[in-house]
C-alpha positions as CSV (number, residue, x, y, z in Angstrom):
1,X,157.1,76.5,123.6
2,X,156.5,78.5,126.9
3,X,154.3,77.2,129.2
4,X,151.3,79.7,129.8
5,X,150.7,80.3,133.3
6,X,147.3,79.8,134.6
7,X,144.7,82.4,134.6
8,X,143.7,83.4,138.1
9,X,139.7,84.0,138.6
10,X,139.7,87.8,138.8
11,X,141.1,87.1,135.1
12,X,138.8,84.7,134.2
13,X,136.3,86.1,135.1
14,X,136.8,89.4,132.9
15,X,137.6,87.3,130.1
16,X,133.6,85.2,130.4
17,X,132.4,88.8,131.1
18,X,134.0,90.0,127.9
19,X,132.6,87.0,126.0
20,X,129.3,87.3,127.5
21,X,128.8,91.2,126.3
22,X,129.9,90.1,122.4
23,X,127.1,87.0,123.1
24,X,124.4,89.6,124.4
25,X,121.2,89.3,122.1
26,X,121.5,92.8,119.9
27,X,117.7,92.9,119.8
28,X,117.3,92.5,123.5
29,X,116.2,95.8,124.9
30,X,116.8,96.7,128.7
31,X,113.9,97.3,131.2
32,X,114.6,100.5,131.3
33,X,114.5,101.2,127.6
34,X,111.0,99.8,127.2
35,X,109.5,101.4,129.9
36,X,111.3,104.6,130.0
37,X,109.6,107.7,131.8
38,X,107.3,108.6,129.0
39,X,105.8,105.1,128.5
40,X,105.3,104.9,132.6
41,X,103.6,108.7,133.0
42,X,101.4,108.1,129.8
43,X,100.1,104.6,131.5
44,X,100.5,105.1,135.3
45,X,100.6,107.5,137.2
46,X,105.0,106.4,138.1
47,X,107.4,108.0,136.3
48,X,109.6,105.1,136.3
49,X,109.5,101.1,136.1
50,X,111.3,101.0,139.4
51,X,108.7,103.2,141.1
52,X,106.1,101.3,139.8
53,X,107.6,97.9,141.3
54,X,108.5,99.7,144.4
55,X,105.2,100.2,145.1
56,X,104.2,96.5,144.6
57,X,106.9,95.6,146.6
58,X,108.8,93.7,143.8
59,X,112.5,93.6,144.9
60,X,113.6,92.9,141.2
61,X,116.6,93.9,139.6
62,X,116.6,92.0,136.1
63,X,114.1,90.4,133.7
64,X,114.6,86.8,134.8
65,X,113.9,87.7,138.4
66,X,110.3,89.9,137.0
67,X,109.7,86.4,135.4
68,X,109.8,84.7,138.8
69,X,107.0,86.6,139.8
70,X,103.5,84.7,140.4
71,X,101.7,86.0,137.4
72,X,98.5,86.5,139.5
73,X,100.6,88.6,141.6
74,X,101.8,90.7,139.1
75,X,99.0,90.9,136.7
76,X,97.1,92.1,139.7
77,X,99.8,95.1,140.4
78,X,99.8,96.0,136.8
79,X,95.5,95.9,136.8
80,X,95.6,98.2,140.0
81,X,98.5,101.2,139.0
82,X,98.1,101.2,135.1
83,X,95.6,101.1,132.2
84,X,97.1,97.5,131.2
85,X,94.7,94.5,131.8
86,X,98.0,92.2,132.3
87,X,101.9,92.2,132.5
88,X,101.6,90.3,129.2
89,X,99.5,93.5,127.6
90,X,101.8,95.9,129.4
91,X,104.8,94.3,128.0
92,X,103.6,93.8,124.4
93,X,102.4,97.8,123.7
94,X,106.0,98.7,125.2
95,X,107.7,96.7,122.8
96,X,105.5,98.0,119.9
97,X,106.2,101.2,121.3
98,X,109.6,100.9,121.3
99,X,109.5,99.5,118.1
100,X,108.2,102.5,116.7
101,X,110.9,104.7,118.3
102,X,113.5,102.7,116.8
């Protein structure tokens, strides 16, 4: 039997990011998908989701770090720049949106 040689962490590192795309959810939807530019000009007056956190000052990149937001804090920014009462109500009609699209 040969011996395999160890794997160095560049290659490791592929191989968990490899695994970790044929993990990924299938019905996850990206940020960007739910609250493409249509969905953000029909409800605020920001053509994109990143605009529209730019202007609250949210330096987010990812879902988990939106999450880590204060709700108050949020749910006030979403009140003040679109027709959404909450983050919550903002995040469930672009689901159903995108559900419809799909």
């Amino acid at each position: 039997m040969k011996k395999q040689k160890p794997m160095s962490f560049d290659e490791l590192l592929q191989e968990l990011k490899g695994q970790k795309t044929i993990q990924e959810d299938p019905n996850h939807v990206s940020l960007e998908a739910l609250f493409n530019e249509s969905f953000m000009s029909k409800h605020s007056s920001f053509k994109s989701f990143g605009e529209f956190l730019d202007n609250g000052n949210f330096q987010v990149k990812t879902q988990e770090e939106i999450n880590n937001i204060p709700d108050e804090l949020f749910d006030r920014h979403v009140v003040r720049m679109t027709d959404f009462a909450s983050w919550k109500s903002m995040l469930d009609t672009a689901n159903m949106e995108y559900a419809g699209k799909a």
